[in-house]
Legacy VTK file of the C-alpha trace (Angstrom):
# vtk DataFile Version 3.0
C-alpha trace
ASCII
DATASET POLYDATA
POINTS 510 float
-96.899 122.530 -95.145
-93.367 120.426 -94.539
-94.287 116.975 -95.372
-94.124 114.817 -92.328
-92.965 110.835 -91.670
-96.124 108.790 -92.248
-97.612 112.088 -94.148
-97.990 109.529 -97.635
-99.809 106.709 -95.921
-101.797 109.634 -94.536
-102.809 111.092 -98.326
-104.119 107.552 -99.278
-106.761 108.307 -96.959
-108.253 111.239 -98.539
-111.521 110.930 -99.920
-112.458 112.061 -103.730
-116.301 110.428 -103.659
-118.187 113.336 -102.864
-121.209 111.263 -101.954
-118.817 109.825 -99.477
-117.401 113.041 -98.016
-121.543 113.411 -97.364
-121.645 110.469 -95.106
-118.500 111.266 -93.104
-119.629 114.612 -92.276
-122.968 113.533 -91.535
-121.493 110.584 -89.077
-119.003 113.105 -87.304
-121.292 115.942 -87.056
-124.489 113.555 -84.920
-121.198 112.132 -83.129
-120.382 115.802 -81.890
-124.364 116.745 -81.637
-124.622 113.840 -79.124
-121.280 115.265 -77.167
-122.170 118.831 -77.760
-126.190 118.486 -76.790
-124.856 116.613 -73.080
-122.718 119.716 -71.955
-125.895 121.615 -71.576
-128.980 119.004 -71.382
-128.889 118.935 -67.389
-128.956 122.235 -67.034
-132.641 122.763 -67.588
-133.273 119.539 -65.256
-131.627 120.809 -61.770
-134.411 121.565 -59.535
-135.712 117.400 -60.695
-132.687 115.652 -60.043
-132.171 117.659 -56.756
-135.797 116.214 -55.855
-135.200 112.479 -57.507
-131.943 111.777 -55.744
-132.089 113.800 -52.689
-129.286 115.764 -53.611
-128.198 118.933 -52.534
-127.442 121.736 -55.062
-123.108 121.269 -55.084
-124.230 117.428 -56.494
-126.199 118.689 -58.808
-123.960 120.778 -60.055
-121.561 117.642 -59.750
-123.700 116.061 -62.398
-123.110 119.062 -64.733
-119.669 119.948 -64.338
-117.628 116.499 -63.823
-119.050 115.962 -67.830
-117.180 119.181 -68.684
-114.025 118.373 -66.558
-113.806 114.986 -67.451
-114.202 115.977 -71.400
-111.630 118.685 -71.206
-108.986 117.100 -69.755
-108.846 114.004 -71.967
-108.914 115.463 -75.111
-105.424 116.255 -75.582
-104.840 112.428 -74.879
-107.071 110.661 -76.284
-106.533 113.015 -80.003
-103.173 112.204 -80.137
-104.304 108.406 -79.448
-106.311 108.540 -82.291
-103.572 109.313 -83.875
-101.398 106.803 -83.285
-104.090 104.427 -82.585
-106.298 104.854 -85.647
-108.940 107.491 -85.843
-111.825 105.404 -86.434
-111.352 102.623 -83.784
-111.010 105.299 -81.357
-114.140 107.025 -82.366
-116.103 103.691 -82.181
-115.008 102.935 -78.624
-115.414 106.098 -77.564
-119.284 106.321 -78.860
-119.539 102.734 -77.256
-118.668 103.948 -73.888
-120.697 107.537 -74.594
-123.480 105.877 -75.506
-123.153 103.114 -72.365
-122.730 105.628 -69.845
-125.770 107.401 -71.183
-127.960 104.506 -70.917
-126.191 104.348 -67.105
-127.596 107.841 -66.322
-130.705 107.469 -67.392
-131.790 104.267 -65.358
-129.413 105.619 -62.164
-131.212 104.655 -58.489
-128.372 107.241 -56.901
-125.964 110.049 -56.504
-123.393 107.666 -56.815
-124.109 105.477 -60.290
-124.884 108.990 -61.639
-121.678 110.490 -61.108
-119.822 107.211 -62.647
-121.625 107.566 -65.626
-120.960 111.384 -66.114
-117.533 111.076 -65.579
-117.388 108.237 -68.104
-119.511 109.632 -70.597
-117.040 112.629 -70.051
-114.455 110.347 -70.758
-115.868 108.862 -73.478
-117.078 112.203 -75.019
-113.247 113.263 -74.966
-112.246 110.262 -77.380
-115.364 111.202 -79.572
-115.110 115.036 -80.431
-111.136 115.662 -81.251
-111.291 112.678 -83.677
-114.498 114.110 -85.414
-112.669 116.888 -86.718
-109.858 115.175 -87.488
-111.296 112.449 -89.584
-112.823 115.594 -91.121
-109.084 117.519 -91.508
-107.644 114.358 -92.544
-109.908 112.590 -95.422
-111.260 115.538 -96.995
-109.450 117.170 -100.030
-107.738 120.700 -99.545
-110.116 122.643 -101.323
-113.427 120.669 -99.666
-112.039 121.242 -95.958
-112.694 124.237 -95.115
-116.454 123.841 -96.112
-116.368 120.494 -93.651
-114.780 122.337 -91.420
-117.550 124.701 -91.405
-120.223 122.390 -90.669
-118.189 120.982 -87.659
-118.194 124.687 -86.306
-121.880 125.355 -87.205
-122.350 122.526 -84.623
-120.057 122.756 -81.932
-121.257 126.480 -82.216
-124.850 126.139 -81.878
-125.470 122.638 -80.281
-125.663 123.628 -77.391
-128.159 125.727 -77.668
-130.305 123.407 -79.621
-129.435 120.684 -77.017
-130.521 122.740 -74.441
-133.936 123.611 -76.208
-134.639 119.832 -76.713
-134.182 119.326 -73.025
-136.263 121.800 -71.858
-139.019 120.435 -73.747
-138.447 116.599 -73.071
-138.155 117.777 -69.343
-141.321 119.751 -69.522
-143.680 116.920 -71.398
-141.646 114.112 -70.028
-139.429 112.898 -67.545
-135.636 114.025 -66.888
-134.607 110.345 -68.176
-135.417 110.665 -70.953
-132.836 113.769 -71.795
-130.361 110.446 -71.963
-132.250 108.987 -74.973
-131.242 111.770 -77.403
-127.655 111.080 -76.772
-128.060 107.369 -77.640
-130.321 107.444 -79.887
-127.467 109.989 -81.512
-125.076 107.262 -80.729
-126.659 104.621 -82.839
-127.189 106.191 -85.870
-123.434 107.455 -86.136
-122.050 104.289 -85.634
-123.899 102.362 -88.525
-122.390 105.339 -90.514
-119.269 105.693 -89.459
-118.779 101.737 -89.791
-119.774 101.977 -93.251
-118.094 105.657 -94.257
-115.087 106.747 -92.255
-111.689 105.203 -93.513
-109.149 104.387 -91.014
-106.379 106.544 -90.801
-103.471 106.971 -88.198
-99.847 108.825 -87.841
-96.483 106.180 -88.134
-94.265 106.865 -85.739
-91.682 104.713 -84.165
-91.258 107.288 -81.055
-93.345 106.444 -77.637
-96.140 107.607 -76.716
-96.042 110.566 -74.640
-97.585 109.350 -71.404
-95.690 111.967 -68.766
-97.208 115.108 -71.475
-100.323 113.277 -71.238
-100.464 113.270 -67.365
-99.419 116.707 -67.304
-101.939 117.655 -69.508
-104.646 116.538 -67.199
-103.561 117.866 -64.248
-102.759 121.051 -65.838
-106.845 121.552 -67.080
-108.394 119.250 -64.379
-106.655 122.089 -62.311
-107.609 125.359 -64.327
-111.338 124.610 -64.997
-112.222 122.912 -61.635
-110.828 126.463 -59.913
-112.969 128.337 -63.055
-116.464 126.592 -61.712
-115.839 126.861 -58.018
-114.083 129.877 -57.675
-117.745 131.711 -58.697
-119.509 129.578 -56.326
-117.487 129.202 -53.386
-115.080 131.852 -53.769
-111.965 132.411 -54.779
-110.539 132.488 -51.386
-111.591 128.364 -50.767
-108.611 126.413 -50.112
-109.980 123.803 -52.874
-110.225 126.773 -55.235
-106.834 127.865 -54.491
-105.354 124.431 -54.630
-106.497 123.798 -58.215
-105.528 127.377 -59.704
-102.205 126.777 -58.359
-101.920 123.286 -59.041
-103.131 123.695 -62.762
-100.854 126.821 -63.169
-97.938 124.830 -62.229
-99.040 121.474 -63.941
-98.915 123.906 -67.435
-95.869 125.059 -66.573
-94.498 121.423 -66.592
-96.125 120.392 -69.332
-94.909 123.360 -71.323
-90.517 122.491 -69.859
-91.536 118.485 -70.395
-93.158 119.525 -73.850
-90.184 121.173 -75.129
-87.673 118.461 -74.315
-89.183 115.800 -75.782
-88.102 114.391 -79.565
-91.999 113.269 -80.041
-93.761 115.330 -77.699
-97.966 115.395 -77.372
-98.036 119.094 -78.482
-94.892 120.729 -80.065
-95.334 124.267 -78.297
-92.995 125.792 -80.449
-95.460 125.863 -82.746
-97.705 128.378 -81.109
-94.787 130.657 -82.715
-96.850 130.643 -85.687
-99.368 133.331 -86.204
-101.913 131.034 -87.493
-102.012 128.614 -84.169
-101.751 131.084 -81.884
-104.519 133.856 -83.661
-107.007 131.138 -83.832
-106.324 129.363 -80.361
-106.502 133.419 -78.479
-110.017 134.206 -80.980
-111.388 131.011 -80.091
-111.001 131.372 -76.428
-112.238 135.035 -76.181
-114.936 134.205 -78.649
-116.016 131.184 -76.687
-115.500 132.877 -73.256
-118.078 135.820 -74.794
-120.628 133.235 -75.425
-120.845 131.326 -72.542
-120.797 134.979 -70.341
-123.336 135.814 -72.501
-125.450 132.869 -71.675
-125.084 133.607 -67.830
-126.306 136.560 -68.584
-129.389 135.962 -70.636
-131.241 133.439 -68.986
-131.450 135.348 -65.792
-132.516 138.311 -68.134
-134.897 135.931 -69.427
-136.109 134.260 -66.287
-135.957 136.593 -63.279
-136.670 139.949 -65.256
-138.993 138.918 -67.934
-140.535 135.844 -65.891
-140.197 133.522 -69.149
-140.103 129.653 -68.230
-136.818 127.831 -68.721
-138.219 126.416 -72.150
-139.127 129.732 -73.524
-136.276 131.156 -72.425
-134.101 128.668 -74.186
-136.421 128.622 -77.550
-135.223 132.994 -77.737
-131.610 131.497 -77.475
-132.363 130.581 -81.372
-132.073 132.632 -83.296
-128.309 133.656 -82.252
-127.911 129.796 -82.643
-129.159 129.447 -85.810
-127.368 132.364 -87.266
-124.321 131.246 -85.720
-124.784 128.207 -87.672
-125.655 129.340 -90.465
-122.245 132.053 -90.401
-120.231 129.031 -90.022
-121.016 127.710 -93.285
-120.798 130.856 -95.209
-117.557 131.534 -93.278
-115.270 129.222 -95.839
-116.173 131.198 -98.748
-115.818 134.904 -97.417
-112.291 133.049 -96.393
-111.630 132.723 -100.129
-113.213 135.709 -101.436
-111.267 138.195 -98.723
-109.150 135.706 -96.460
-109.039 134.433 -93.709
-107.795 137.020 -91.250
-110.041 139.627 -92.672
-112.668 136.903 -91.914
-111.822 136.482 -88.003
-111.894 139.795 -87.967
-115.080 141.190 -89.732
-116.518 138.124 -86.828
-114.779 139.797 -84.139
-115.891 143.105 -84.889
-119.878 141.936 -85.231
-119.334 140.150 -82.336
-118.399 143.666 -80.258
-120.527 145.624 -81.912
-123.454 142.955 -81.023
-122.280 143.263 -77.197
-122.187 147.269 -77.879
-126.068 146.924 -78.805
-126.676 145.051 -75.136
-125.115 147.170 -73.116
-126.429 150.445 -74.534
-130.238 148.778 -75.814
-131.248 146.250 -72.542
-134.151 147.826 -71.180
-137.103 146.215 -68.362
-139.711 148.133 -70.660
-138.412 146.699 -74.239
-137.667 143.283 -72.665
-136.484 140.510 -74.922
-136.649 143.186 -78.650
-133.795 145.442 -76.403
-131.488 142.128 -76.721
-132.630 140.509 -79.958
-130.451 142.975 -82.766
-127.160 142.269 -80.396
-127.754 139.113 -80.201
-128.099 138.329 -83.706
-125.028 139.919 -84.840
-123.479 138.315 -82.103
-124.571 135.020 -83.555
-123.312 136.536 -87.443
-119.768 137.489 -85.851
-119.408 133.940 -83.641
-119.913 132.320 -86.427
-117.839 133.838 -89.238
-114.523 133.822 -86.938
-114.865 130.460 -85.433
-114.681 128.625 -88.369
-111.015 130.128 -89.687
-110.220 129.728 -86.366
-110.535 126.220 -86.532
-108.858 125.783 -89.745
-106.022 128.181 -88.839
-105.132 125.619 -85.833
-105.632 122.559 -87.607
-103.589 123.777 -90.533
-100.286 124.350 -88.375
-100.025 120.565 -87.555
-99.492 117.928 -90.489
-101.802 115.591 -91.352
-101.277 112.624 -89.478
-100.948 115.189 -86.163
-104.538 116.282 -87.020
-105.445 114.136 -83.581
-103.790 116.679 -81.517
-104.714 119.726 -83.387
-108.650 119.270 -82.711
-107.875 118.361 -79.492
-105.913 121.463 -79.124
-108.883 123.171 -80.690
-111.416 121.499 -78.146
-109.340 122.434 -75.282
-109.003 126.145 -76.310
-113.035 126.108 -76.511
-113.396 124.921 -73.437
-111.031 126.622 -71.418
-112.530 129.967 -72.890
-116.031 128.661 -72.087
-115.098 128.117 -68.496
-113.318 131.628 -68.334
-116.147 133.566 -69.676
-118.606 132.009 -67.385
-116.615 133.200 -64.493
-115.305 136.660 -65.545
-118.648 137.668 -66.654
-120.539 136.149 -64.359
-118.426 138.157 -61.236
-118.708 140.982 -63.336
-122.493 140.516 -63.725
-122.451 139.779 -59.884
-120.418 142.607 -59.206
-122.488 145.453 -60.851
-125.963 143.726 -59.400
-124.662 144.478 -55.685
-123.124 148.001 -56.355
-126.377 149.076 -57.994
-128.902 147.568 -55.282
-126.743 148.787 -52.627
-128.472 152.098 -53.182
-131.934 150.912 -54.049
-132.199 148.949 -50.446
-132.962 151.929 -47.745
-135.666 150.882 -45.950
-135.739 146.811 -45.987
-134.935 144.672 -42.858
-131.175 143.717 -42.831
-131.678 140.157 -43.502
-134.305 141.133 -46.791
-131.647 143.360 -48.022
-128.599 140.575 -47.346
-130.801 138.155 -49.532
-131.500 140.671 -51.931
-127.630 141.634 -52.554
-127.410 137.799 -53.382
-128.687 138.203 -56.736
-131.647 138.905 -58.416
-133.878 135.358 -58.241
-132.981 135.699 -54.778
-134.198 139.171 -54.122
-137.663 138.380 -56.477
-138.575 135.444 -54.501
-137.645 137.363 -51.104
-140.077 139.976 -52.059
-142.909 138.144 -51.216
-141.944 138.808 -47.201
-141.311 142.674 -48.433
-145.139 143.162 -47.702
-146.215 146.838 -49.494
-142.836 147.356 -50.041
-142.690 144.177 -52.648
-142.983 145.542 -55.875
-140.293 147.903 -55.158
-138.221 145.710 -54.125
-138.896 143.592 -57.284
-138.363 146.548 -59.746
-134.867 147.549 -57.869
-133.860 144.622 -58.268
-134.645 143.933 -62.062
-132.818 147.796 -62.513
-129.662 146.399 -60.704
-129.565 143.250 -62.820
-129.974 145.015 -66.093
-127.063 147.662 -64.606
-124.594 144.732 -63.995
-125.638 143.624 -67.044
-124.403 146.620 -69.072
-121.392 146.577 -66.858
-120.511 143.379 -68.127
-121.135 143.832 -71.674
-119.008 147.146 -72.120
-116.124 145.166 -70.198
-117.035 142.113 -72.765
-116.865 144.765 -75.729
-113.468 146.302 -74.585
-112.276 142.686 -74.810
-113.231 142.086 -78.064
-111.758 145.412 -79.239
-108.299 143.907 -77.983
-108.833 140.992 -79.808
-109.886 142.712 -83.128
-106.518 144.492 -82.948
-104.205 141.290 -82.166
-106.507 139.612 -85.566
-105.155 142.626 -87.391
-101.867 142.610 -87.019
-101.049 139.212 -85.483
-103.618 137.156 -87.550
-102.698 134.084 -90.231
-101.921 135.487 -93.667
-104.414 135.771 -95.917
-104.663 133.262 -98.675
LINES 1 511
510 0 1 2 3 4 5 6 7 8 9 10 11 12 13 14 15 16 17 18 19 20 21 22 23 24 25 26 27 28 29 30 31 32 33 34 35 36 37 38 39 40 41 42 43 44 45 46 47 48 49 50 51 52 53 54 55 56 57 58 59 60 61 62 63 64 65 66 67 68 69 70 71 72 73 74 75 76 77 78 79 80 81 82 83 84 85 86 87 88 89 90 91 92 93 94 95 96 97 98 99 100 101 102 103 104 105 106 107 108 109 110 111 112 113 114 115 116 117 118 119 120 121 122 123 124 125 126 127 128 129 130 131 132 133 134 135 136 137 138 139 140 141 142 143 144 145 146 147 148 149 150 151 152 153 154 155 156 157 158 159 160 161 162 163 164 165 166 167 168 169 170 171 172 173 174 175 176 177 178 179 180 181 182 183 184 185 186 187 188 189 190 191 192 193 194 195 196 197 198 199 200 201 202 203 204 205 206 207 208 209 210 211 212 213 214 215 216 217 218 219 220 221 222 223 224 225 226 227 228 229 230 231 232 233 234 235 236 237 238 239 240 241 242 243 244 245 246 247 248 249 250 251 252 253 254 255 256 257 258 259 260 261 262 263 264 265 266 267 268 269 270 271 272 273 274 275 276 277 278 279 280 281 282 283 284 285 286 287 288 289 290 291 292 293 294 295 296 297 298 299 300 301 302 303 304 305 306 307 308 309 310 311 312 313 314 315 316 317 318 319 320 321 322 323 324 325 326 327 328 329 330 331 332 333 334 335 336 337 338 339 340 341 342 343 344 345 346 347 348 349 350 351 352 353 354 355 356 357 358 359 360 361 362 363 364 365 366 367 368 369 370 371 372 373 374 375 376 377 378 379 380 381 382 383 384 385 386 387 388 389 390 391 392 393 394 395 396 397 398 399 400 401 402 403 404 405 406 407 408 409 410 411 412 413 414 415 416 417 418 419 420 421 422 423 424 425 426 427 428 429 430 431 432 433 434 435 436 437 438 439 440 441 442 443 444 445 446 447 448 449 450 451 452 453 454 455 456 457 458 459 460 461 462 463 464 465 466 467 468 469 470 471 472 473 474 475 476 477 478 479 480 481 482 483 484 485 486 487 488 489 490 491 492 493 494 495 496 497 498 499 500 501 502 503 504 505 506 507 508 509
């Protein structure tokens, strides 16, 4: 790597006290656990909120989704902030304002005082999670930072699934408040750590700050993700939809002409020229999109054709969780025993060979044992190519740039999470209504209209299907696993792509 301006004052900050490496992970890891956990914690709560604040379901999905907007589009911002800024002042005001707006949420009277305090936990999530990998990138040693790295992938990875499991249960023995708790409690203990642990490090620079990139930036993923949650829901067709597609589409495009103009710009994108950035920013956002499709996908499985609870629907999420996490960690030293594009790519190629064994295994009859062996090498391959991924994109920025790169890396995730929820889930969609279409002959027009609708709607429709109820259940439990198959083999063929780009387009092996 070209040293940089600033890149010596940024090599006094590295770390040789192993025992204090310890800390700093541990700090930045329950920082990110805390962020992590809060992208998925509502979801098990939405039929109490939508009873506690008389909201309708679009709020409640409000609740859920301004979090993820709000966190997306500030982390390319606030990680070059940090930055210039200082890494761990940012970090600490960002937990402050996490952990306020948490507290905020979980005494809220209203619609209103809980939307402010998702959109600034959002906000304050976005100044939190770029900087923990970058204090990470930054402090530790060249040959300890892939294994940190590691452990910062193990739980971006599979925090959300553990998050999700803790709220289920808190939900079901307690109260919805008290899903806010974990966060702060999260909060507090990284903060006494970080104060005493994390050195201070930040890039020297005697350029401005990029404030028009940084607008541009927000506009340009405000734009994308808002269309990628609505355009499943209301259609693609909506005028809002439209508007933000096209305005985020054009808001990139700006960023990219402002971007490449600019002596100190907020992202060089010239440097997505090299096959290390751009390999690990395309795996992580199929791999990501995969995941999050996958989850759509499962907890209907779960729910509506097995008839698990929420909670024990989320506690067979585990194992692919904890194998994920546990490939994350191992993933630094298969990178030095065969590299790291051979790596990404023995990931990628469990992870379509796990969505091979769900499409061609799901079965009604074998319920959740027909999903389990995909699964679990889906977890394996997640987690051995997310973690080179990650340290192929931080690697292509210096040192004191390491702000940006997470960020970079956070965005990708995101953006990929947002895209597989909506390609899958239309595909899932999609194959549910061509296969019931034939399984309907018989039913009242407005039965089968419900029915089409998916397959919780058709289930709890059944019960005015009078002797012709269980049929109606069982065709529609066939259609979902059909759509579900559809959706994996398109899932699969995706990953195939992507196996062949880490091939031949992936960052040389070490």
């Amino acid at each position: 790597m070209t040293t940089q301006p600033g890149a010596a004052a940024e090599e006094e900050s590295v770390i040789d006290d192993p025992r204090r490496r310890r800390a700093i992970l541990i700090a930045v890891c329950i920082a990110l656990m805390a962020v992590i956990a809060s992208v998925t914690g509502l979801n098990v709560a939405q039929p109490e909120l939508a009873v506690e604040f008389d909201a309708s379901q679009s709020t409640v999905l409000w609740f859920i989704n301004l979090y993820t907007i709000s966190l997306a589009a500030f982390l390319l911002p606030f990680g070059a902030l940090g930055d210039r800024l200082g890494r761990k002042p940012v970090l600490l005001v960002g937990l402050a304002l996490f952990g306020a707006a948490n507290v905020a949420a979980g005494v809220a009277g209203s619609s209103e005082v809980m939307l402010v305090a998702r959109l600034a936990a959002g906000i304050g999530a976005a100044m939190i999670m770029p900087v923990t990998l970058a204090v990470i990138t930054s402090t530790f040693p060249p040959e300890e930072r892939s294994k940190g790295i590691g452990a910062w992938t193990a739980v971006a990875g599979g925090g959300g699934i553990l998050g999700m499991y803790l709220s289920a249960l808190l939900v079901d023995v307690a109260s919805w408040r008290w899903l806010f708790v974990l966060p702060v409690a999260l909060v507090l203990v990284a903060v006494v750590v970080i104060v005493r642990a994390v050195p201070d490090s930040r890039e020297h620079t005697e350029h401005r700050f990029d404030v028009v990139g940084s607008i541009l930036s927000v506009l340009a993923v405000v734009g994308l993700i808002y269309a990628l949650h609505e355009g499943p829901v209301h259609g693609w067709s909506e005028p809002t939809t439209v508007l933000g597609l096209v305005g985020g589409i054009l808001a990139a495009l700006a960023f990219v002409g402002w971007e490449r103009r600019q002596p100190a710009p907020l992202l060089d994108v010239r440097l997505f020229g090299r096959r290390g950035l751009s390999s690990g920013s395309i795996t992580l956002l199929v791999v990501f999109g995969v995941q999050a499709g996958i989850f759509v996908v499962l907890f209907p499985f779960l729910q509506a054709v097995l008839g698990w609870s929420a909670l024990r629907a989320t506690l067979a999420m585990m194992p692919m969780a904890l194998l994920m996490m546990l490939a994350s960690g191992l993933a630094p030293r298969a990178s030095t025993r065969i590299g790291a594009r051979s790596t990404m790519a023995a990931g990628v190629l469990l992870g379509g060979v796990g969505l091979i064994l769900m499409a061609t295994l799901v079965s009604r009859e074998d319920g959740y044992l027909s999903v389990l062996p995909g699964m679990l090498a889906m977890g394996l391959g997640m987690g051995l190519s997310m973690t080179p991924s990650t340290e192929a994109i931080t690697g292509s920025l210096p040192r004191e740039r390491q702000g940006v790169a997470s960020a970079l890396n956070d965005v990708t995730r995101e953006l990929g999470t947002a895209l597989g929820v909506a390609v899958l889930g239309a595909l899932l969609s999609a194959g549910y209504r061509n296969a019931i279409d034939g399984r309907l002959s018989g039913l009242p027009d407005d039965l089968a209209d419900t029915a089409r609708e998916g397959v919780a709607n058709a289930i709890a429709a059944a019960d005015g299907a009078g002797s012709r109820s269980d049929l109606l259940v069982r065709a529609a439990q066939d259609s979902f696993v059909e759509g579900w198959q559809h959706a994996m083999w398109v899932g699969a063929a995706v990953m195939g792509v992507l196996l062949v780009h880490v091939l031949t387009r992936g960052p040389e092996q070490s």
